[in-house]
Every structure is written in structure tokens, then in C-alpha cells.
C-alpha positions in Angstrom: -70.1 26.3 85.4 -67.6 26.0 88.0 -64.8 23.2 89.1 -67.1 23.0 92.6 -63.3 22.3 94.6 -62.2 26.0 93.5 -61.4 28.5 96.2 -63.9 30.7 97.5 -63.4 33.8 99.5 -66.6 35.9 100.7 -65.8 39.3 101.9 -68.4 40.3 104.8 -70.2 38.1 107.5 -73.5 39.5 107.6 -76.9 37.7 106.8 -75.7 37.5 103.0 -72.0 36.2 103.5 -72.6 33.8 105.9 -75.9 32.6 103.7 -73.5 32.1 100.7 -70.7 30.5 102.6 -73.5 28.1 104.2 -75.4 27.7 100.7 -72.6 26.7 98.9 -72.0 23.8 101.1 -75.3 22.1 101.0 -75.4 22.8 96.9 -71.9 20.5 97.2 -69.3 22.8 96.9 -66.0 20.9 98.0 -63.6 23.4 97.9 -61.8 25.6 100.6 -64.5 28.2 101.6 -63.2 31.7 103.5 -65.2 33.9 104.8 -63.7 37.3 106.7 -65.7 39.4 108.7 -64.5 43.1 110.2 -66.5 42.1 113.1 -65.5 40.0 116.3 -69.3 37.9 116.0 -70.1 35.1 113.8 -72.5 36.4 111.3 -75.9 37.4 113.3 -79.5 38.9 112.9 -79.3 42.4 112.5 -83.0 43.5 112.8 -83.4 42.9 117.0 -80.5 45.4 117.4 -83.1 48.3 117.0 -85.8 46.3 118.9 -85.1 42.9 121.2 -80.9 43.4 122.1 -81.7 46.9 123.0 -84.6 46.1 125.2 -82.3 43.2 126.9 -84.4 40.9 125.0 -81.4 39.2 123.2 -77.9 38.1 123.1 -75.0 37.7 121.0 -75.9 33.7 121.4 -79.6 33.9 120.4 -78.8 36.2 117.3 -76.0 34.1 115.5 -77.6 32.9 112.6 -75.8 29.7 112.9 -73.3 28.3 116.2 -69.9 29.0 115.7 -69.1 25.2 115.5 -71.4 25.4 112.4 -68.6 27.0 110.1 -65.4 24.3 111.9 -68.1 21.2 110.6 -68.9 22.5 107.2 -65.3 23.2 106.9 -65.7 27.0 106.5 -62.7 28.5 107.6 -63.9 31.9 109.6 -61.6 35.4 109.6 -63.3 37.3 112.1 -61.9 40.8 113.1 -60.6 41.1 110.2 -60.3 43.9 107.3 -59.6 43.1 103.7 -58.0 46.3 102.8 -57.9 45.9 98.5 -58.7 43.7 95.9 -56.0 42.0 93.2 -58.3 41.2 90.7 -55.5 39.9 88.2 -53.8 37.8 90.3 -57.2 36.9 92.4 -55.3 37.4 95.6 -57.4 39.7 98.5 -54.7 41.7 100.6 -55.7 41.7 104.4 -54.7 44.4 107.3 -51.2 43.6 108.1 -50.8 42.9 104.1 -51.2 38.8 104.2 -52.7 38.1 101.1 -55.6 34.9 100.2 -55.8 33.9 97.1 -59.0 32.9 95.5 -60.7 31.4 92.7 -63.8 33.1 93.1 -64.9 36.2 95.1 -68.0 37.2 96.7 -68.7 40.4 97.9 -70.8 40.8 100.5 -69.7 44.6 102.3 -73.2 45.5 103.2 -73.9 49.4 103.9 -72.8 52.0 106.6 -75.0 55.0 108.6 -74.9 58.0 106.8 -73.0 60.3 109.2 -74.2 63.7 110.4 -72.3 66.1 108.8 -72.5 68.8 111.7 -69.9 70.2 114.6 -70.0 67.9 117.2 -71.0 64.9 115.3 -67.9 63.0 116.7 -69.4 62.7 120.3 -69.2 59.7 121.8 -73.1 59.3 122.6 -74.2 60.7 118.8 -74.5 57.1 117.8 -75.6 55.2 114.8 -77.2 51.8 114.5 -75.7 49.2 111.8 -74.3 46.8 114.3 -74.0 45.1 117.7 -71.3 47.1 118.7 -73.6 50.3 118.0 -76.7 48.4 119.9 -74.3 47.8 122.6 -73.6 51.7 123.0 -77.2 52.8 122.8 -78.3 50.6 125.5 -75.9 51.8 127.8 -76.8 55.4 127.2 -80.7 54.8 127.1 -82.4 54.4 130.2 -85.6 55.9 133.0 -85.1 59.7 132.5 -82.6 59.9 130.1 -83.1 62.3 126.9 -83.0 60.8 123.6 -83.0 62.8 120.4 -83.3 60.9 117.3 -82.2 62.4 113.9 -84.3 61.2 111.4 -87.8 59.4 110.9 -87.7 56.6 109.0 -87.6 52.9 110.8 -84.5 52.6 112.4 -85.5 55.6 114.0 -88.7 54.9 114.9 -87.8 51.4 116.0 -85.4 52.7 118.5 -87.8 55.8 119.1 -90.4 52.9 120.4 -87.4 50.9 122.4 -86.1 54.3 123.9 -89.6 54.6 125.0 -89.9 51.1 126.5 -86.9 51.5 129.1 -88.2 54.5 129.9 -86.0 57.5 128.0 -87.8 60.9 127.0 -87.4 60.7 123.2 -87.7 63.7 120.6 -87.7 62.7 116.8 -86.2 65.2 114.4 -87.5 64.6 110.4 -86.7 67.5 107.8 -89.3 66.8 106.0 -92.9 67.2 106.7 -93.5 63.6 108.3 -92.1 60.3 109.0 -91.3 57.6 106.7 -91.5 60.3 103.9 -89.3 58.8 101.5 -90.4 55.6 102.3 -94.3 54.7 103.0 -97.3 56.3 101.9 -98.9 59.4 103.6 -101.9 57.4 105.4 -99.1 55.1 106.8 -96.7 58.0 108.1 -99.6 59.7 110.0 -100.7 56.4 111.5 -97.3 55.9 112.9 -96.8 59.5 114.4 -100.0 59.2 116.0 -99.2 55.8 117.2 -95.8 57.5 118.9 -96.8 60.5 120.2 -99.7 58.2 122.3 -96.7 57.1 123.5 -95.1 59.9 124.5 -92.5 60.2 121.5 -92.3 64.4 120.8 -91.7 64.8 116.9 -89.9 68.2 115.2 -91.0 67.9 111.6 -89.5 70.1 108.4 -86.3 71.4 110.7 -82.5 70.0 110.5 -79.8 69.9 113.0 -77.2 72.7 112.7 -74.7 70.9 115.5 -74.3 69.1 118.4 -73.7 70.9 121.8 -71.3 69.6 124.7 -67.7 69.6 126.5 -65.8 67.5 128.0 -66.7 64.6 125.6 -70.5 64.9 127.0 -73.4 65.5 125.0 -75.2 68.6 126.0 -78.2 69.4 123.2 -79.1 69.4 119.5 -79.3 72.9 117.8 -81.9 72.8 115.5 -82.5 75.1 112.2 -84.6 77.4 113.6 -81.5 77.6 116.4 -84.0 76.0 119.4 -81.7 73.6 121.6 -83.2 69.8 122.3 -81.6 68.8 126.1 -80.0 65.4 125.2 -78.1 62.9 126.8 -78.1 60.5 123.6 -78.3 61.4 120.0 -79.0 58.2 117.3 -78.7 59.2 113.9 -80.7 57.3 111.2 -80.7 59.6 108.2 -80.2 57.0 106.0 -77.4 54.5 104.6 -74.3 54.4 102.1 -73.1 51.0 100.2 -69.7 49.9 101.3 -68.7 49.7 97.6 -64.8 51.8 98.6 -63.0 47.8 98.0 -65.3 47.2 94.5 -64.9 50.4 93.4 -61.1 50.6 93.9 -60.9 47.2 91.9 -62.5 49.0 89.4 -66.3 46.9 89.2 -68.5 48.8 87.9 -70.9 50.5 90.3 -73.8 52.7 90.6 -75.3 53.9 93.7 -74.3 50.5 94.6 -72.4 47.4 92.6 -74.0 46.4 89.4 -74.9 42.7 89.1 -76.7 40.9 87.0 -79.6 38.3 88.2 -76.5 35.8 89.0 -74.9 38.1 91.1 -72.4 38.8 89.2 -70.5 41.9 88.7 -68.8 43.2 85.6 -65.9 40.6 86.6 -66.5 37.0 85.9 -64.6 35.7 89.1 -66.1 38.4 91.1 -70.3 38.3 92.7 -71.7 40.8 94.9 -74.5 40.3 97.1 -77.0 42.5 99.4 -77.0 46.0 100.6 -74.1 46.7 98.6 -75.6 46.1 95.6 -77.7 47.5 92.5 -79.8 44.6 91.5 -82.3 43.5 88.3 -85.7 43.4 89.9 -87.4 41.6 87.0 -91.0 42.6 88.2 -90.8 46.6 87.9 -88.2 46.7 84.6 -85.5 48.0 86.4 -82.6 48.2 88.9 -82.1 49.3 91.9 -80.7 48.7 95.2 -82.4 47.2 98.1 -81.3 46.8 102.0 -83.2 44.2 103.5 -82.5 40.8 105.0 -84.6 38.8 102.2 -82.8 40.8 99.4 -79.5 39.5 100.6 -80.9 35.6 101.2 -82.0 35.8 97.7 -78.5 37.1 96.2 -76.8 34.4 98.2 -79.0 31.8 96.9 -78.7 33.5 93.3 -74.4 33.7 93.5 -74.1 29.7 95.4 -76.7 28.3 92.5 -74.4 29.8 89.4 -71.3 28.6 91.3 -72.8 25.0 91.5 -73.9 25.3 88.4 -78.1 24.8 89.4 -81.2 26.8 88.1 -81.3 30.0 89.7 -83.7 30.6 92.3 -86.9 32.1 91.3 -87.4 36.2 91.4 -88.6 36.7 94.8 -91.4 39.9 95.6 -89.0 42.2 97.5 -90.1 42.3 101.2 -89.6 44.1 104.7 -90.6 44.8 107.7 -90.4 46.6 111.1 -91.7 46.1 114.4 -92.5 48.8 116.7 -94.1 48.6 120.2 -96.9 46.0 119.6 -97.2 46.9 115.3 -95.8 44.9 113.1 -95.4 46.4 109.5 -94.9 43.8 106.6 -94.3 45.5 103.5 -94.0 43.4 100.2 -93.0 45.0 96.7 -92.2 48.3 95.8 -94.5 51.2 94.8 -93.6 52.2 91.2 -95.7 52.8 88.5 -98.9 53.7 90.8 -102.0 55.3 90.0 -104.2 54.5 93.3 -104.0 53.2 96.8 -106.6 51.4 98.1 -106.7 50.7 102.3 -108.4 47.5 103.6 -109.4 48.4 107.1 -109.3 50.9 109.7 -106.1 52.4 110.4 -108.1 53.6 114.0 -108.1 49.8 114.9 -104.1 49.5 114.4 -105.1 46.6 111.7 -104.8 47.8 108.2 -103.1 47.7 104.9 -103.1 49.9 102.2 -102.1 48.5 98.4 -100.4 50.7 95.6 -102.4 49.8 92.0 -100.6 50.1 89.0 -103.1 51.9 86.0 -104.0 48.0 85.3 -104.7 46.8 88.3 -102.0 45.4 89.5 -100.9 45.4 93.2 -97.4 46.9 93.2 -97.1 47.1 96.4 -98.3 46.6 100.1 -98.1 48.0 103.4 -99.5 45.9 105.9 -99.8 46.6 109.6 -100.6 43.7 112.3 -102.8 42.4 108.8 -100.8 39.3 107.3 -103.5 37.6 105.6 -103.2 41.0 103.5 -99.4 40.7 103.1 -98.8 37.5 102.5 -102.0 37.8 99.9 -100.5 41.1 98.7 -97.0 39.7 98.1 -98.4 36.7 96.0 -101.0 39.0 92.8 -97.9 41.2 93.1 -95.9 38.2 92.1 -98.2 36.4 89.8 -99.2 40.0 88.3 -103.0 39.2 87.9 -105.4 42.3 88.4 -107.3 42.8 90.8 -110.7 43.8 91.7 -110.7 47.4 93.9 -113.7 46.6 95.3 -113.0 43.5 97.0 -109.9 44.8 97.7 -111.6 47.1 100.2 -113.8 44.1 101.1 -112.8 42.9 104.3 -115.3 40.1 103.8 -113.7 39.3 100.7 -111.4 36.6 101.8 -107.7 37.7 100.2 -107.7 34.9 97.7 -110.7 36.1 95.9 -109.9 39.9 95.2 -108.9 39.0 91.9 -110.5 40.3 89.0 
């Protein structure tokens, strides 16, 4: 499709920039490959930040997805620190900070996705933090600690993953939720009460159905959260995880086409034919469910680096993957494959009382949509392939632990 000695610039070093900047290589790109990063790292794993760097458990050396000689050998010319402030799209030319300009041939987008900020008085403390990257992890760390008071705004996983590493080095933690439980947008009842029972064994205090009205301190310290109902929460450290935004501010002022994301198509590739996007920036086909949408996970942004390096070298596409996450808290480890549209039942194969369970979303014909899977990955891997191969299932068996996971079929 392409002349594979044409000049490619990727825009973000994260897991799905530096993918496509390594992909391309080894699927025989030649040409000058650029890849800028707002960073200072090479691009790293993202995931320990809530879990292993904040427990001391990793470095910036053991996260780098790749050794920063990697990118001088493949000839992969690294801007770190760097901020592309717009986009030419006529003359192809990306304007930096300072206003140097690189031209390219082909662009690939890869901007990722911010925190959602607190939109309350006192939000612009130094200690209310969020978590999106190692500078962030760096911060928390320093403010968590034997004694100290953690409240965390929100209840999905980033918060509960740092709920459960607060708790390890020994910080009094108190998780605020508006809604009536955690993980309510995202997981199933039966899961969210499995995990709030799980924390508070733990020690983790939770404050469902209230939100945060502001932020109390002076001096630049951090005194206490007022909550709706005007009670104050001591703190010494607030983390914010109510969610995240698409960095789409450089697509959109191109003028790409967006929605709730980027649009692309299953190559990647935006509503400009020199232009791809890739990852949490994006709103992607998911061939499986009939629809779009946009995803934020590691795998989602492999995949749309594979997708955008294959139509560049002009190869078969990768195949639709089954989207796929997963988060670790104290000794759990939740694997979650596919998404729950379309469902009529949930089913749960063992006993959520013996911290090894998973429960599967069936679609009206029988069809796993999706699974949640705790410390169970016979069940997720299973899950992950009848959701991808669409074959019905039998309910019974399902439930079966005795039923091996390659015989629930129907």
C-alpha cells in the first residue's frame, strides 16, 4: 500500500506508540521512523504504577518495554520530552514546542487518555493526585506511607488498585463512590460486592452514593475531603480516579473526525488517509458486538499497532482480537475478557466465598459475551475463546465446575 522508505512520525510513547514504531520495523519498514514522547522515559508498562512501582516493587529499568538502545539499533530516532503542539495536515509537517516542525509521510497518533480532574475548590493541591503515569506513581508513593490518611475519589480499579497498595505500606484508606457500589459502571453486581468485602477485610473504609464538595487545607497542605452530606474525611493524600478523557485536543484541531474518541476504521485509520490513530484515544470497530466504541487497555492498543504497521507494510491485518483486561489487587487477580452487551443472564462458576470464581454474561442465544474471572484462568482463557468463536453454550455445564472448560459447549 505504502513506499515502506516513507517517513513515519508516531505521536505518543506509550505501550501503542512504541509497539507501532517497533512493529513497523520487523514487518520491514525502511524508512526514517520518529517517535515523540511528552515524557522523559522510553515508552514503559503502565499497569505496575497502581500496584508493583508504588509498593517499591519496580523501577523505571524493569518497566521499559524495550532498553533504550532498542530504538538507536532499529534506527528509531526517539523525541522524548517533547510536546507536538499542532498538526499540518496539508503540508504533513507536525509543529513541536519551540515551533520546529517534522515533516512526515504518514502519521500515527498515539495520545492515549488523561484523569478526569475533580472539578471542586481545592482540587489544585499538591497531594490531590491522579494516576496516568510514572511521574504521578512517583508522587503518590511519596505521600503514602504507615499512618498516613488516604482518601480515594472514586471506585473503579485504579482506585481500588491503589486502595489495596495504600493498604500494603500501611496508609488508612477511605474510598469515596457516588454511586451505590464499586466498579458500578464497570463489573457486574456479584463482582462489586465481592470486591468491597474483600477491602473492607482489609481495612479499606468505603462512603458509597456521596460526592466530594471540596478539598480542605492551607499553606499548600491537604487538610480533609468535604463530602455531600458536608462530613469532613482527615486526609493527608487524595487520588482521584473518577474516570478518563481521550487526548484527542491535536486530532480534533486537525480537524479528524472524532467521537468520544478518534474514529478509525479496523486499519486504524482515521478520516485522513496519511493520518492512523491508535489506543485509548480512539473509537474503534469491534467486529464481535456490531459496533464502536472506545476501549483503554494495554491489549487494545497492541492490537491497533499491529492493525496501523500491517496496512502500512501492506500485510493481512491481524485477526479481531476478544477485548481483554485485567487488574490485580492484594493477592486477586481479575481477568476480564469481552464486553457485556446484548445480555440476558449471568451465570457464576464457583464460589465467590473461596476468592475463585467467574461469572459469564449470556447473550439470549447462548453466547458468552463476556467474562469476569477472579484467580479462575482456566475460565478466562476458556471464556475469551466461545466468545471469540461465538458457539453457544450449555448453562449447565457452565456452572459445572466438573465440566472441564472445553466442554461447556452446547
Amino acid at each position: 500500500m505504502a513506499d515502506k522508505d516513507g517517513r513515519v512520525v508516531i505521536v505518543g510513547a506509550g505501550h501503542g506508540g512504541g509497539t507501532a514504531a517497533a512493529t513497523l520495523r520487523q514487518f520491514g519498514w525502511t524508512g526514517p521512523i520518529t517517535l515523540i514522547g511528552d515524557e522523559p522515559l522510553v515508552p514503559y508498562h503502565r499497569p505496575p504504577l497502581s500496584k508493583a512501582w508504588l509498593k517499591g516493587e519496580a523501577d523505571s529499568e524493569s518497566l521499559a518495554l524495550r532498553p533504550e538502545s532498542f530504538y538507536a539499533e532499529q534506527d528509531i530516532k526517539l523525541r522524548l520530552d517533547t510536546t507536538v503542539e499542532w498538526i499540518d495536515r496539508e503540508r504533513r509537517e507536525v509543529a513541536l514546542d519551540g515551533d520546529k516542525r517534522i515533516a512526515y509521510d504518514h502519521l500515527i497518533l498515539a495520545t492515549g487518555a488523561r484523569a478526569r480532574a475533580l472539578p471542586v475548590p481545592g482540587a489544585d493541591f499538591a497531594k490531590v493526585l491522579a494516576l496516568r503515569d510514572a511521574a504521578n506513581a512517583d508522587q503518590l508513593k511519596e505521600a503514602l506511607g504507615v499512618g498516613k490518611r488516604a482518601v480515594v475519589i472514586g471506585g473503579g480499579y485504579i482506585g481500588l488498585e491503589v486502595a489495596a497498595s495504600a493498604r500494603a505500606l500501611g496508609a488508612e484508606v477511605t474510598v469515596v463512590e457516588r454511586e451505590a457500589r464499586v466498579l458500578a459502571r464497570v463489573a457486574c453486581e456479584t463482582l462489586s460486592r465481592f470486591f468491597e468485602r474483600y477491602h473492607r477485610q482489609r481495612g479499606v473504609v468505603f462512603e458509597f452514593g456521596l460526592g466530594v464538595l471540596e478539598v480542605l487545607g492551607e499553606d499548600g497542605e491537604i487538610a480533609g475531603v468535604r463530602l455531600s452530606d458536608d462530613r469532613v474525611l482527615p486526609a493527608d493524600v487524595v487520588l482521584v480516579g473518577i474516570g478518563g478523557e481521550p487526548n484527542v485536543e491535536l486530532a480534533k484541531s486537525a480537524g479528524l473526525a472524532c467521537d468520544n474518541g478518534v474514529i478509525v476504521d479496523m486499519n486504524a485509520l482515521t478520516s485522513d488517509p496519511h493520518v492512523y490513530a491508535i489506543g485509548d484515544m480512539t473509537r474503534r470497530p469491534l467486529p464481535l458486538y456490531g459496533r464502536d466504541f472506545r476501549l483503554e487497555s494495554v491489549p487494545n492498543a497492541l492490537e491497533q499497532a499491529k492493525q496501523a504497521a500491517a496496512h502500512l507494510c501492506d500485510r493481512a491485518p491481524p485477526p479481531p482480537e476478544v477485548p481483554w483486561f485485567w487488574s490485580d489487587q492484594y493477592d486477586l487477580k481479575l481477568q476480564i475478557a469481552g464486553l457485556p452487551f446484548d445480555v440476558a443472564d449471568t451465570v457464576v462458576r464457583g464460589d465467590p466465598d473461596t476468592d475463585k470464581f467467574a461469572i459469564f454474561h449470556i447473550s439470549p442465544d447462548h453466547q458468552i459475551q463476556a467474562v469476569e474471572a477472579v484467580n479462575m484462568p482456566d475460565a478466562f482463557l476458556g471464556g475469551r475463546q466461545f466468545i471469540g468463536n461465538r458457539k453457544p453454550v450449555s448453562i449447565e455445564k457452565l456452572r459445572d465446575l466438573a465440566a472441564p472448560m472445553k466442554t461447556v459447549g452446547a
